[in-house]
C-alpha positions as CSV (number, residue, x, y, z in Angstrom):
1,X,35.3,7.0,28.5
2,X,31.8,6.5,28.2
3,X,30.3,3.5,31.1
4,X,29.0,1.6,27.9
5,X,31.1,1.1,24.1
6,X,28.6,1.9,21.0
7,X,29.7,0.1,18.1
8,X,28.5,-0.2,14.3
9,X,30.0,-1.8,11.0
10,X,27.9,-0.8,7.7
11,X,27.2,-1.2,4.2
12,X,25.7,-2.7,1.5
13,X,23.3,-6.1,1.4
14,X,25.7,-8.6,0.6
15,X,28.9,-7.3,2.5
16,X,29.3,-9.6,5.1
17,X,28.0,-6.8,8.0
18,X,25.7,-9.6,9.6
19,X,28.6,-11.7,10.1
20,X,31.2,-9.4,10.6
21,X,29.1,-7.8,13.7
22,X,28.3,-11.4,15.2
23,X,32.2,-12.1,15.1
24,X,32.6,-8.8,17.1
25,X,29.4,-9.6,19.3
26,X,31.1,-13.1,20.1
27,X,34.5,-11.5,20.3
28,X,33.3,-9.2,23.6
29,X,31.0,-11.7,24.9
30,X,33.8,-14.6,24.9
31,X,35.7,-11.5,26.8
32,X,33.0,-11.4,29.7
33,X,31.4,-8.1,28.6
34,X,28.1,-7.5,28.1
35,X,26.6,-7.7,24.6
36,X,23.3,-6.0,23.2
37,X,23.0,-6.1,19.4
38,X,20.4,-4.4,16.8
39,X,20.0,-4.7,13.0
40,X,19.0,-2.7,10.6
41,X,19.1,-4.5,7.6
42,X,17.0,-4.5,4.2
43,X,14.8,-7.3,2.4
44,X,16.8,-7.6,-0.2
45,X,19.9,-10.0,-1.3
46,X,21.7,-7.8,-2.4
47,X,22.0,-3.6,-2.5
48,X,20.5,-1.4,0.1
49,X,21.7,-0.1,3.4
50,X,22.5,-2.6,6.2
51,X,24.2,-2.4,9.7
52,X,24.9,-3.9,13.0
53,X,24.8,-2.1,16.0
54,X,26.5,-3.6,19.2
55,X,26.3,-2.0,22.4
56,X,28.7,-3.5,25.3
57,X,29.8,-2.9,28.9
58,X,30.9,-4.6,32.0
59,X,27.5,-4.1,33.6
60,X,24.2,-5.8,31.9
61,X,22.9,-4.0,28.8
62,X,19.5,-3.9,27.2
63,X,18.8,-1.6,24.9
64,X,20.6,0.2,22.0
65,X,21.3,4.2,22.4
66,X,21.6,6.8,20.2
67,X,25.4,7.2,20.8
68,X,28.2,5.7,18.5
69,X,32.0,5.7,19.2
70,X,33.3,3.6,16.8
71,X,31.8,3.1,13.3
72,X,33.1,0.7,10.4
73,X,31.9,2.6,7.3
74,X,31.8,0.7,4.0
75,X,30.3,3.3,2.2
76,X,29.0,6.7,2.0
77,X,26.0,6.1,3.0
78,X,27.0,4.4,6.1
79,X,28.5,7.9,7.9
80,X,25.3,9.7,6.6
81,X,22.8,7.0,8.5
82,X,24.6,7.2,11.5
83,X,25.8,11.0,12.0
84,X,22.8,11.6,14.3
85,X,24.3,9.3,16.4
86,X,28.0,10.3,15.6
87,X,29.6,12.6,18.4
88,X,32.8,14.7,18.9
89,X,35.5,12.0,19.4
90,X,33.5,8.8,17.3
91,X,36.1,7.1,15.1
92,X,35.3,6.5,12.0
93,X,36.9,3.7,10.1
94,X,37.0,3.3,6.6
95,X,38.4,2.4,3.0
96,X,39.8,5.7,1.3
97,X,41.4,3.4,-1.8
98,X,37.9,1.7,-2.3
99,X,36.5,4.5,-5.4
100,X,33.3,5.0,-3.5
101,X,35.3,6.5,-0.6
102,X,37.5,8.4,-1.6
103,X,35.7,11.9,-1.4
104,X,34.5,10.7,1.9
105,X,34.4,13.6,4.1
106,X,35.0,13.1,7.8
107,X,33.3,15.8,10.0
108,X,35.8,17.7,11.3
109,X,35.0,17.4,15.1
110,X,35.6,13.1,14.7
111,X,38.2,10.9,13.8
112,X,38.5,9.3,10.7
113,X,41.1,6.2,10.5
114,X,42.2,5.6,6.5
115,X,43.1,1.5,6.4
116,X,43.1,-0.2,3.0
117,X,40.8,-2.6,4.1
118,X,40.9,-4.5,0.8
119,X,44.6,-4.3,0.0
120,X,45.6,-5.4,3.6
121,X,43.2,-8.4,3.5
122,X,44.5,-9.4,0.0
123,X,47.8,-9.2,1.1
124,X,46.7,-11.8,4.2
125,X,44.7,-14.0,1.8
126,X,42.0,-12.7,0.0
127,X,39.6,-9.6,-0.3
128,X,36.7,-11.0,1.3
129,X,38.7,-10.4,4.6
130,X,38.1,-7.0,4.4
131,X,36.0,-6.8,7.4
132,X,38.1,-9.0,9.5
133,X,40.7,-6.0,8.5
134,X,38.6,-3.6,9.5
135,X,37.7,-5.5,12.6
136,X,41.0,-5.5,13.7
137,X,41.4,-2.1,13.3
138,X,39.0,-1.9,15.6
139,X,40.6,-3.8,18.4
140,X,43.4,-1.1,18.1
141,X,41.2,1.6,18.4
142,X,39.3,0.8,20.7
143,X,41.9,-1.2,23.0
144,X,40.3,-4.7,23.3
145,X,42.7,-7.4,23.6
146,X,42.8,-9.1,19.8
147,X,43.1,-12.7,21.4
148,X,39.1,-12.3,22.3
149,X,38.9,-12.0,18.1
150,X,41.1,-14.8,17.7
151,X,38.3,-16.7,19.7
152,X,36.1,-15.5,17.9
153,X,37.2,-15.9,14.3
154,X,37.9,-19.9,15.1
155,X,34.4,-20.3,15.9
156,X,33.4,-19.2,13.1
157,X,35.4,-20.7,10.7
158,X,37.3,-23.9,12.3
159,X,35.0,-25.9,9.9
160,X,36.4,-24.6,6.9
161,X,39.9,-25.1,7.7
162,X,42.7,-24.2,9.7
163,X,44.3,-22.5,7.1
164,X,41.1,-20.1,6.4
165,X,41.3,-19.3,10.4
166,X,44.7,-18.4,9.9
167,X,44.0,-16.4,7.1
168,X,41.5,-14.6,9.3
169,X,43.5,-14.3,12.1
170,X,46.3,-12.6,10.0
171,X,44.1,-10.3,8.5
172,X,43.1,-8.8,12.1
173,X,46.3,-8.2,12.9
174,X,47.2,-6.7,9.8
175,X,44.0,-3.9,10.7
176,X,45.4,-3.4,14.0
177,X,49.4,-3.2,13.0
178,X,48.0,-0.5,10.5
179,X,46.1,1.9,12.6
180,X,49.4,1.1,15.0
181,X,51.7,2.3,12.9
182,X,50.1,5.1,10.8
183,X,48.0,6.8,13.4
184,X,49.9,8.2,16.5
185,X,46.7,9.1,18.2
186,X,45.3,8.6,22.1
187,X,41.7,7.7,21.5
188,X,39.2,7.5,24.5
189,X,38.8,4.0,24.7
190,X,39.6,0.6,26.7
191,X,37.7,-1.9,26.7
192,X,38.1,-3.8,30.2
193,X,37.9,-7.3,30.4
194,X,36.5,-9.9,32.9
195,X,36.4,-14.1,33.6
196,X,32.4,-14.0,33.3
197,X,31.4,-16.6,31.3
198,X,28.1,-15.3,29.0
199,X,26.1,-17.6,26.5
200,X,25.2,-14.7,23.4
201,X,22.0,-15.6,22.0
202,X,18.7,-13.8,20.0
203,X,15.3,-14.4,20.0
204,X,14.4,-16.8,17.8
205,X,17.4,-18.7,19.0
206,X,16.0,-18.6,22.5
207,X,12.5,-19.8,21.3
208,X,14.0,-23.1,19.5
209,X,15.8,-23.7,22.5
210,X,13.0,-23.7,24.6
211,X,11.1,-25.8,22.4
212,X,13.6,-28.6,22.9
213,X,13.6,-28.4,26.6
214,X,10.0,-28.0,26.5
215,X,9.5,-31.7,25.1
216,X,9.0,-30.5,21.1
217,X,9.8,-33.3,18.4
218,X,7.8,-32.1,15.5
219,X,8.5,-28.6,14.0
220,X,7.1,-28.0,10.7
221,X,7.3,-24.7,9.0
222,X,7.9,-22.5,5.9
223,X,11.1,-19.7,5.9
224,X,9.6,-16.2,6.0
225,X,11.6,-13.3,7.5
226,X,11.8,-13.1,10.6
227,X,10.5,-16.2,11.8
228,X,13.1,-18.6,9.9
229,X,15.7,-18.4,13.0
230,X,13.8,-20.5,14.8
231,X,13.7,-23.4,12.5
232,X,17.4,-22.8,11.5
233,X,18.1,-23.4,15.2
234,X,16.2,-26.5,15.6
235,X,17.3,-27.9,12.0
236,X,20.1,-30.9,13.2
237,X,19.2,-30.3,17.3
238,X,15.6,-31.4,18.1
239,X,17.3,-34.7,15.5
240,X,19.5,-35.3,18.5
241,X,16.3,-35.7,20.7
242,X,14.0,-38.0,18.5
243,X,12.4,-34.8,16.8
244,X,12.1,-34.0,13.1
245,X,12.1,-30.3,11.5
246,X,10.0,-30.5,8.3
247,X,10.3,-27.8,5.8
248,X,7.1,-27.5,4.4
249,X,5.8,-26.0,0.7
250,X,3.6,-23.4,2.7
251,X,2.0,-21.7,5.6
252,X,-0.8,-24.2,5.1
253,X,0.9,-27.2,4.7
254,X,3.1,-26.2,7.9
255,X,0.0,-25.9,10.2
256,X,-1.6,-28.7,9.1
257,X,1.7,-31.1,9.5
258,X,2.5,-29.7,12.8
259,X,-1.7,-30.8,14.0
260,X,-1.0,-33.6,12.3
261,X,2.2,-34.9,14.4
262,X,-0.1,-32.9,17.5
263,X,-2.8,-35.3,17.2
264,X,-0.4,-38.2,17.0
265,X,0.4,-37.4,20.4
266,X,3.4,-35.5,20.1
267,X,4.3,-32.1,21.4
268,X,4.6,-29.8,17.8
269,X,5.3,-26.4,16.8
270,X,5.1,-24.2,14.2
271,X,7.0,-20.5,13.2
272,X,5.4,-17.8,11.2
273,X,5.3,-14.2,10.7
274,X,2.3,-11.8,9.9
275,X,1.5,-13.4,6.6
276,X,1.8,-16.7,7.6
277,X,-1.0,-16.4,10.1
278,X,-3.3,-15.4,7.6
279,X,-2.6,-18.5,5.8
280,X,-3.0,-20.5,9.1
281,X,-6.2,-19.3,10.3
282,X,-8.4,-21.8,9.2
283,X,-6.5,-24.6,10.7
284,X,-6.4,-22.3,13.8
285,X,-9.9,-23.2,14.4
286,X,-9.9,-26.8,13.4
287,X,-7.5,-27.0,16.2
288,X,-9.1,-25.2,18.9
289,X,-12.6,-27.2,18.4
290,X,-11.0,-30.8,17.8
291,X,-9.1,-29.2,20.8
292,X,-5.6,-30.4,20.0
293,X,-2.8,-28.8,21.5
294,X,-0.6,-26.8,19.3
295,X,1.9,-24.2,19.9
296,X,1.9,-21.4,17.0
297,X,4.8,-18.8,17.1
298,X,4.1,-15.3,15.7
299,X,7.3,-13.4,14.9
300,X,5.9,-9.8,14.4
301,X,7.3,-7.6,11.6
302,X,5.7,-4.5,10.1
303,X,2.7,-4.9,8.0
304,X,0.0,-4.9,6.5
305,X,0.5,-7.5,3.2
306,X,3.7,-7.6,2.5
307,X,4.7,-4.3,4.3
308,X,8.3,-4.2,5.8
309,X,9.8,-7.6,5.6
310,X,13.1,-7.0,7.8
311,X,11.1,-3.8,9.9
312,X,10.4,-3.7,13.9
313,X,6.5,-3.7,14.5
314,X,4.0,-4.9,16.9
315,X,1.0,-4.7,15.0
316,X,-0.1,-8.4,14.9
317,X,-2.1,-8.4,18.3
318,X,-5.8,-8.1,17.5
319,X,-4.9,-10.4,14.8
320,X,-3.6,-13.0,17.3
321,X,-6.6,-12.1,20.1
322,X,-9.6,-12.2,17.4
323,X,-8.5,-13.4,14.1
324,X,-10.3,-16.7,12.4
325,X,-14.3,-17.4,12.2
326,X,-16.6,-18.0,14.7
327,X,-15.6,-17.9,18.6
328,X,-12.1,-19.9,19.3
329,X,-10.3,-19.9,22.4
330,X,-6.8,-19.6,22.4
331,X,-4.3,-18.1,24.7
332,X,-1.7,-15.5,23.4
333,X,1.5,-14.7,25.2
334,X,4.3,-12.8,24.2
335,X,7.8,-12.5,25.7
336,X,9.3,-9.7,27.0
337,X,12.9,-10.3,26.7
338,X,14.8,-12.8,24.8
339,X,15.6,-14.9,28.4
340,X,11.7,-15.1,28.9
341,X,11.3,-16.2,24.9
342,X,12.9,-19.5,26.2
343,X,10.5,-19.7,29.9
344,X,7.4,-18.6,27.7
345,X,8.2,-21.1,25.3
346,X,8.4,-24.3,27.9
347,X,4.9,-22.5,29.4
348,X,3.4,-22.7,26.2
349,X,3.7,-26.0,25.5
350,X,2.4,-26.6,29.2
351,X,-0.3,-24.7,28.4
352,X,-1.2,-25.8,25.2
353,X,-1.5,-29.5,26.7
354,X,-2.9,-28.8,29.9
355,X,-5.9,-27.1,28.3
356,X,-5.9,-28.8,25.1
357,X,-6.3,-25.4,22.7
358,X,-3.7,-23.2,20.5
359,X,-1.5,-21.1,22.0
360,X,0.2,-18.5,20.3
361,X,4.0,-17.4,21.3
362,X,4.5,-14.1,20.0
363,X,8.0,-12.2,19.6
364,X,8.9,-9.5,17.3
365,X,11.6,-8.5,14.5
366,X,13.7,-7.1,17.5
367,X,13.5,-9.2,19.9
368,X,14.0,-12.0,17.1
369,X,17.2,-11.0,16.1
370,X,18.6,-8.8,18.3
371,X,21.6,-11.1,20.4
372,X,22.3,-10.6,24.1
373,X,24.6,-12.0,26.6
374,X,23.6,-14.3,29.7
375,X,25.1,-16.4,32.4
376,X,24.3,-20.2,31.5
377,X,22.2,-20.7,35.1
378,X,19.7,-17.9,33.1
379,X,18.4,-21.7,31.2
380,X,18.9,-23.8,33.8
381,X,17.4,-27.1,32.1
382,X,17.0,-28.5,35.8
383,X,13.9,-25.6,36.4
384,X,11.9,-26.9,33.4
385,X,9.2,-28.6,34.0
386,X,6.7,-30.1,31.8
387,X,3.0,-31.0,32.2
388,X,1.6,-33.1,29.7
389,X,-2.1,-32.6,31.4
390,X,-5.6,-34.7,31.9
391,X,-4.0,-37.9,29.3
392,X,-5.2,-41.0,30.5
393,X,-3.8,-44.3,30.3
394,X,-5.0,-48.1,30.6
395,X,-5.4,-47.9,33.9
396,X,-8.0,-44.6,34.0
397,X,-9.5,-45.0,30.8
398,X,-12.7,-46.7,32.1
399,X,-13.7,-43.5,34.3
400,X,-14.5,-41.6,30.6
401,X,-16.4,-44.1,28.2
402,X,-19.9,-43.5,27.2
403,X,-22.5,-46.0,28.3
404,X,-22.2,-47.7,24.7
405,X,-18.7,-48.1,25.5
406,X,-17.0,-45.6,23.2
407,X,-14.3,-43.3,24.5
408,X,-14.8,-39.7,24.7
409,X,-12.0,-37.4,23.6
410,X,-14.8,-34.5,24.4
411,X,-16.2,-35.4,27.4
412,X,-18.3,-32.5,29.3
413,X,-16.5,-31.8,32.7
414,X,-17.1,-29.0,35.4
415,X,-13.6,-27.5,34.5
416,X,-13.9,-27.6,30.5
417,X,-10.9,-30.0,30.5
418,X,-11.9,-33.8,28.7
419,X,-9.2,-36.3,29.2
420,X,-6.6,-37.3,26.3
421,X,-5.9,-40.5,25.1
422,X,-2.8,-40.8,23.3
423,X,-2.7,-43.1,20.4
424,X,-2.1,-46.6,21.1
425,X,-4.0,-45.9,24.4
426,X,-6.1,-49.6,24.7
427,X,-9.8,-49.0,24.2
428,X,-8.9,-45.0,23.4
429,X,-9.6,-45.0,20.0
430,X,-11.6,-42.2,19.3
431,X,-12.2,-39.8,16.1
432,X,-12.6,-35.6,16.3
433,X,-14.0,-33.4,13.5
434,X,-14.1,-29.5,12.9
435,X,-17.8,-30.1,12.5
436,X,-19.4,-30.0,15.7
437,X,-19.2,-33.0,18.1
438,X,-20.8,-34.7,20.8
439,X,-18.6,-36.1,23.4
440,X,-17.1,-39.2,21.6
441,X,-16.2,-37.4,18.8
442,X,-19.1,-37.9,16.2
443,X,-20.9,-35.0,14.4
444,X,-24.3,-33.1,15.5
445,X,-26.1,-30.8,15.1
446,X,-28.4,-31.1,18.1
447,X,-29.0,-28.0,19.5
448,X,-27.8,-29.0,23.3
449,X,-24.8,-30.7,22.6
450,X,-23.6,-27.4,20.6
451,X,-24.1,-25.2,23.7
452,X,-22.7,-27.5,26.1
453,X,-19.6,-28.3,23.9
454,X,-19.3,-24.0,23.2
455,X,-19.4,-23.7,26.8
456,X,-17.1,-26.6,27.6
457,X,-14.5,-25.2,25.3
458,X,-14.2,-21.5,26.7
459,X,-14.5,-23.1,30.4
460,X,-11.2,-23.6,29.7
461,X,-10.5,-20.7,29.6
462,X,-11.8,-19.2,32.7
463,X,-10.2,-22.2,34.4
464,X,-7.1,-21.4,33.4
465,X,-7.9,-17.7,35.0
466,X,-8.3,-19.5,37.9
467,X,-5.2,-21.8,37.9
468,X,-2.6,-20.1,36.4
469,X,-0.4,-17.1,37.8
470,X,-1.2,-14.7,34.6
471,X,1.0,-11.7,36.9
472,X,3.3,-8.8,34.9
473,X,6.8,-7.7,35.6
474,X,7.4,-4.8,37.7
475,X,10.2,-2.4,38.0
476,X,11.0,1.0,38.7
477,X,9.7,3.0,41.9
478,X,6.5,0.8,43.3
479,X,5.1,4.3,44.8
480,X,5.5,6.3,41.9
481,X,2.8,8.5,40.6
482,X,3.3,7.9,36.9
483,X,2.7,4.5,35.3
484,X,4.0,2.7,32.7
485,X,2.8,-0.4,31.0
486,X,4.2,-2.2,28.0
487,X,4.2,-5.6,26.3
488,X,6.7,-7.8,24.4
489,X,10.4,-6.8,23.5
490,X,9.9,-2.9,24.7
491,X,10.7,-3.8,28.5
492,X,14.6,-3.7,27.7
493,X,14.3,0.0,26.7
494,X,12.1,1.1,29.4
495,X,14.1,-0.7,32.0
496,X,16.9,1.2,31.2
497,X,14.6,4.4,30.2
498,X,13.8,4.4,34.0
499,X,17.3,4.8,35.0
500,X,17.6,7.6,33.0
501,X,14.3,9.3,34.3
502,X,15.3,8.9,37.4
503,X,18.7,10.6,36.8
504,X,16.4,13.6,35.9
505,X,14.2,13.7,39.4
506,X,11.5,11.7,37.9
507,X,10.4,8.1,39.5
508,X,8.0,5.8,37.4
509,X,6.6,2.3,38.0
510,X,6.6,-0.3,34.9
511,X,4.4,-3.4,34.2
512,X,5.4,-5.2,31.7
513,X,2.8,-7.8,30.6
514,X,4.1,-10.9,29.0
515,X,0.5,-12.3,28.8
516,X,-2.1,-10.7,26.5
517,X,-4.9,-13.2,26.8
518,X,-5.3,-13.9,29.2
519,X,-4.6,-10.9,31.0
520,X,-3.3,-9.7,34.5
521,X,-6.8,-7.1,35.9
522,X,-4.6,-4.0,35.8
523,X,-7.7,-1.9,37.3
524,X,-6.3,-1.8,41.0
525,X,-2.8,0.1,39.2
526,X,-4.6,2.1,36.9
527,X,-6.7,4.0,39.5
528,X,-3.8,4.1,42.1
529,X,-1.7,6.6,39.3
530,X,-2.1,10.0,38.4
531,X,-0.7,9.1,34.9
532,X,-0.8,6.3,33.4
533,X,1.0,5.6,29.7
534,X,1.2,2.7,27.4
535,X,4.2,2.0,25.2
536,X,4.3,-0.2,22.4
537,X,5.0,-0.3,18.6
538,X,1.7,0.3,16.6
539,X,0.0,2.8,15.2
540,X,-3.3,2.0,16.5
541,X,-2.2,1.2,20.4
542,X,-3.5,-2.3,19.7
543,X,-2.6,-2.7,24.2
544,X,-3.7,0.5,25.0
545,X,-7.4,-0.2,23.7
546,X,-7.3,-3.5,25.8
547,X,-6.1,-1.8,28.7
548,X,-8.5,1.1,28.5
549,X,-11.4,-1.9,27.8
550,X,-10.4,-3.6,30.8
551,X,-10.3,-1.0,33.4
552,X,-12.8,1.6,31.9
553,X,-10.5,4.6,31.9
554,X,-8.2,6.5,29.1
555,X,-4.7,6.5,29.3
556,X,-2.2,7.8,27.5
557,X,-0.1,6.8,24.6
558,X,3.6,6.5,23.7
559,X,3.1,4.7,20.1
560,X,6.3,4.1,17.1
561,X,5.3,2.4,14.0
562,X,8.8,3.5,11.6
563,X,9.8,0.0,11.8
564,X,12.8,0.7,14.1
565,X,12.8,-0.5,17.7
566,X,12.5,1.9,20.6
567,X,15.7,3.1,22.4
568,X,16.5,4.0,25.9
569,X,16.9,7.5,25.8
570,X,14.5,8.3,23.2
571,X,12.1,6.5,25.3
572,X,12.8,8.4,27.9
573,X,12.7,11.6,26.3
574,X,8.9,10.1,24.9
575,X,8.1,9.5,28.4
576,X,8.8,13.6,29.6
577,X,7.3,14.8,27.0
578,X,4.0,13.0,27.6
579,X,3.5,14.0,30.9
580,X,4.6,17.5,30.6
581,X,1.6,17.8,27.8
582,X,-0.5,16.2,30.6
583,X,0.2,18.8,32.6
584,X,-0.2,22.0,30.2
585,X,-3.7,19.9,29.0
């Protein structure tokens, strides 16, 4: 038996394969293993291939492999996708009376397991069970105990009835009496269960959570794949806080809402994808020079223009670093796991106020949706901490008037930071514009005031370089020759890419860099390695260009722009490849 279980149920758009796999995903994890899911799923309704992947062991996983042992196939199609990944032994499960299957042909050196799927879920209810038939199957072939489903399946349906749980949990065992009964067959698998207790979460999920813990009560958005998560997650939570979700008509009208309810003195957020920040980047800049703090999420998918809705990509970053007119100061960081989408969160709101400028939170489509397991002290609510910065208050609103009295919102300081005066503040009334400003607020145009305020504004910057601990991650053999440096939801892959390496002889050292402005000087690493490679999911190596900017030398490249995430072993394989063509070069 394999040290991890690869597992995969697919189909068509509008078969119930995003739910069935989250049942199976909550199944294992409520069974103390390890969970790490992927999707590959199509932007459509209906039609179109669609799977979920879920990769488990007793020992922490974080990527997906190329290896499947048990596959739930609800169509033809299904078994031709994943044969690559198919191997002597994989179990195929499938339909034969459905008419699409029933010229299925199972290669000859796997198993395929014949259940009725629809018949045996009618029998127990209703057709629509059929997965849940199929899922139980799977719990017999693959020796998990089928009380870990029954958790499972009440969770997800104990609001619709006890009877529909029943149902539910009948049709399960109606999959596994089948493959029981008709197969006699020893297959190679037992999945071992433990008393951990793991919280099973994605992305998106782990962004909206952060957000609450982080002090947000103003969300405002618009749903766009594959952003809408996190306002799904916040939708009837942040209410339980004081805090309001808006769905708003647009991009636009989302941005401008959530500065709205930013200026009123409450910490806001918005969610987006690629598109959306087009929309936004006007407003972007009305809220770095009226410098209002606002937190601006970027859920990357595969672009340009519409591109590849439901498609892994990383190609948003010199959008996010440069994008809008004139010179705007921002920060830009970007997660690189889903645990750190919830820390990154809580430090961008920090941020955000502390410095009074946008900050933009940026995941992508697999880190987004892709669910993992985690002990509960991983968000340990008692660790966050929030900083509300320079606001002022009755009692230290005098030190920051101008001598006719006024107070100023904008006022020129040695560190670029002006105090803020939340509304309702006594004698802090004050107005800001996205014209330019002198330090109460008011328009100008005088030629000193513009350079001051320009240079006030970006001092911010360089004293958050100063104040802040803007380090990467490092794994992996500190001494080795070779280097390795990624960003965002790649560090999972490479993590366990570096295991696999090292299985082979070959030691490497990782940075992952969850901050990409600013930046971590990676000058003093780059000359210490002989090699040095950047990984990341663009065409253009978007961090590779900064990296080579920043420390003056070339490296190499390791880019995927398919719009499918990067896995362990391929990454690996990516890795060897690279530095044997160094070497012949």
């Amino acid at each position: 038996m394999p040290a991890d279980f690869n597992w995969a149920v697919g189909g068509e758009a509008g078969d119930g394969i995003d739910s069935t796999g989250k049942i199976f995903a909550q199944a294992l994890s409520r069974a103390g293993r390890h969970v790490f899911t992927s999707k590959d799923f199509a932007s459509r309704i209906r039609g179109g291939y669609t799977a979920y992947k879920v990769r488990t062991s007793v020992d922490k996983v974080q990527s997906v492999v190329d290896r499947l042992d048990v596959l739930i196939a609800l169509t033809p199609r299904t078994i031709e996708e994943n044969l690559d990944e198919l191997h002597e032994g994989s179990v195929i499960i499938y339909d034969g009376e459905r008419t699409t299957m029933q010229d299925v042909e199972i290669p000859e050196e796997m198993i395929g397991i014949d259940v009725p799927l629809k018949r045996l879920a009618e029998e127990a209810g209703g057709a629509i069970m059929r997965n849940v038939v199929a899922l139980g199957a799977a719990c017999e072939v693959a020796e998990f105990p089928i009380e870990n489903l029954d958790s499972a399946l009440e969770k997800r349906f104990s609001d619709k009835g006890q009877k529909l749980v029943d149902n539910n949990k009948e049709a399960a065992r109606a999959g596994r009496s089948y493959v029981a009964e008709e197969y006699d067959h020893e297959f190679d698998y037992n999945l071992e269960t433990t008393d951990e207790d793991y919280v099973l979460l994605n992305g998106d999920e782990a962004i909206g959570m952060g957000a609450i813990a982080a002090g947000c009560r103003f969300y405002a958005g618009y749903p766009i794949t594959p952003a809408t998560d996190v306002m799904t997650y916040l939708t009837g939570r942040i209410e339980r806080y004081g805090g309001h979700v808006v769905q708003a008509e647009d991009e636009l009208s989302a941005i401008n809402m959530a500065l709205g309810a930013a200026r009123g003195g409450a910490r806001s957020m918005t969610a987006t994808s690629g598109p959306g920040i087009d929309l936004m980047t006007e407003t972007f800049g009305l809220i770095a020079t009226s410098e209002t703090p606002l937190v601006i999420c970027n859920v990357m998918r595969s672009g340009p223009s519409t591109g590849m809705p439901t498609k892994q990509e990383q190609g948003d970053l010199n959008q996010m670093l440069y994008g809008g007119h004139g010179e705007v100061p921002r920060f830009v960081l970007a997660p690189t796991t889903i645990a750190e989408c919830f820390w990154k969160t809580v430090e961008a709101f920090n941020l955000a106020e502390k410095y009074q400028l946008p900050v933009y939170l940026t995941a992508d489509l697999s880190m987004a949706v892709t669910e993992q397991t985690f002990s509960p002290d991983t968000f340990d609510m008692d660790e966050v901490e929030v900083d509300r910065g320079n606001v002022v208050d009755e009692t230290t609103i005098d030190d920051h008037m101008s001598e006719s009295g006024g107070f100023q919102p904008h006022e020129i300081t040695d560190d670029g930071i002006s105090p803020r005066a939340f509304p309702g503040t006594a004698d802090g009334a004050h107005m800001s514009t996205g014209l330019e400003h002198d330090e109460q607020g008011r328009r100008t145009e005088d030629t000193e005031m513009r350079v001051e305020q320009v240079d006030k504004r970006n001092r911010k910057v360089e004293t958050a370089r100063e104040r802040e601990d803007w380090s990467p991650r490092e794994f992996g053999d500190p001494d080795a020759d070779t280097l390795v440096v990624t960003w965002g939801s790649n560090e999972g892959a490479l993590a366990e890419a570096v295991e696999f390496l090292a299985d082979d002889g070959l030691d490497v050292r990782v940075l992952s860099v969850p901050y990409i402005f600013p930046r971590p000087d990676l000058s003093e690493d780059v000359e210490a390695a002989e090699s040095v490679i950047v990984v990341e999911c663009n065409e253009q190596g978007q961090f590779a260009d900064l990296v080579e900017h920043d420390v003056l030398a070339r490296v190499d490249r390791i880019n995927k722009y398919n719009g499918v995430r990067f896995k362990a072993d391929e990454l690996a394989d990516d890795i060897k490849e690279t530095l044997a063509a160094g070497v012949e070069a």
